[in-house]
N, C-alpha and C positions, 0 to 999 in steps of 0.2 A: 516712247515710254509714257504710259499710264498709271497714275495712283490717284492718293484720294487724300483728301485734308478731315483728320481724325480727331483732332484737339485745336481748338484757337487760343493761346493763352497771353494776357498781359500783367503789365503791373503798374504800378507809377512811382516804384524807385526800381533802380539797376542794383543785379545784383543776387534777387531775390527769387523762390518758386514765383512763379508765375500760378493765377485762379486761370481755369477754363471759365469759356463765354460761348454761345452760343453761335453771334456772327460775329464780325468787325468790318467798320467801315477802314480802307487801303487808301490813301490819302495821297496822291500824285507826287513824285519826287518828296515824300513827306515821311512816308510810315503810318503805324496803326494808330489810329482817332485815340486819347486816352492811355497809349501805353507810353512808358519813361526813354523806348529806347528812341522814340519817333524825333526825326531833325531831320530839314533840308540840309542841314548844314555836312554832313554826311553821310555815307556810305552805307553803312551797316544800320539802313533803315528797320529793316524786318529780318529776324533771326526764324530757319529750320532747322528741325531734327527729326531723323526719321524714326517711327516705333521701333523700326527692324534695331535699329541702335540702342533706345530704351530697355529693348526686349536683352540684349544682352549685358546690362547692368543687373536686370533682373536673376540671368541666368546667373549672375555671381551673388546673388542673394541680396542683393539692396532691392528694398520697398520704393519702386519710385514708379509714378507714371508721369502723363504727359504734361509739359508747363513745371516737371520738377528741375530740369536743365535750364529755365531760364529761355525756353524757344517761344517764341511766337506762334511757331506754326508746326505743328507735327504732321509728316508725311509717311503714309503706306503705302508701297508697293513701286517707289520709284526710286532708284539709286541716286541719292544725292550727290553723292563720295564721284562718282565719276562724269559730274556735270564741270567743265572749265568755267574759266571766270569770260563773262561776257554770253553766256548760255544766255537763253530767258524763257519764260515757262508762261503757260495761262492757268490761271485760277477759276475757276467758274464758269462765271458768264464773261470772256473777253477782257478780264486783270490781267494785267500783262505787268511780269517783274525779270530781270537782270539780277543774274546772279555776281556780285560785288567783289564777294572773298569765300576764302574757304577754312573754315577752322580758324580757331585765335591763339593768339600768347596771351596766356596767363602769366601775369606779374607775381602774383598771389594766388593762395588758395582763397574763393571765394568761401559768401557765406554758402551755397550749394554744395559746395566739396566736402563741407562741414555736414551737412545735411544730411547728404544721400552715401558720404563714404568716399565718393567720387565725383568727376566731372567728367562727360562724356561730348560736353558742346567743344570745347577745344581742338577736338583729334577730329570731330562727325558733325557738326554743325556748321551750316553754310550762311552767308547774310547775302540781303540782294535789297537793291535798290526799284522801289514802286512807278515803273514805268506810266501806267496805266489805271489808275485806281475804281473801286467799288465797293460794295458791298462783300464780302465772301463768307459761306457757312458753313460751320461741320457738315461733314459728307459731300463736299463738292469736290468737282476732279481735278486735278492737277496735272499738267502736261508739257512735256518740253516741247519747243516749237522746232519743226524741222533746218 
């Protein structure tokens, strides 16, 4: 399975839209350089979500695009939804990440729920743990490993 990293987005509080950035440095068992959700301490280092998921928020009429869920990383053209937990994927040039969990419990409605109408990382967004870190940039490919 082949797709492509569309959006890289962070923030420096939890919680919140996430801004697009052009790259991010992937920091070894750490997470993204700069963003709030980044800790060794655990698991849910780096959050995705895929457009195709975005896209059908969209289709129920909310204005939302990518980094509006709160993802780190938005992917096309790769089925997140059917990756298991201990999958792991390459980013670019040889990032290598483990997929950690799949979807969250919401205790609350975040401020994004507020936002956009809805949340769509809880049911469609995955988090995974930075095996191998680097560099990575919009438009690099993403790829589960055999």
């Amino acid at each position: 399975m082949l797709g492509k990293i569309v959006s890289l987005n962070i923030s420096e509080k939890k919680g919140v839209r996430k801004k697009p950035v052009k790259e991010v440095l992937l920091k070894t068992q750490y997470g993204i350089e700069g963003d709030a959700h980044a800790s060794s301490a655990w698991h849910r280092q780096v959050s995705l979500l895929a457009l195709e998921s975005i896209q059908k928020m969209r289709q129920k009429g909310l204005e939302v695009k990518p980094g509006d869920f709160a993802e780190n990383i938005t992917t096309e053209g790769i089925d997140l939804l059917s990756l298991p937990i201990g999958a792991q994927l390459t980013i670019g040039d040889g990032i290598t990440v483990e997929v950690s969990q799949i979807g969250k419990e919401c205790h609350t409605r975040c401020a994004i729920y507020y936002q956009a109408g809805d949340c769509v990382m809880p049911r469609e967004g995955i988090f995974v743990r930075v095996l191998s870190g680097g560099i990575i940039r919009e438009g690099d490919p993403i790829a589960v490993d055999p």
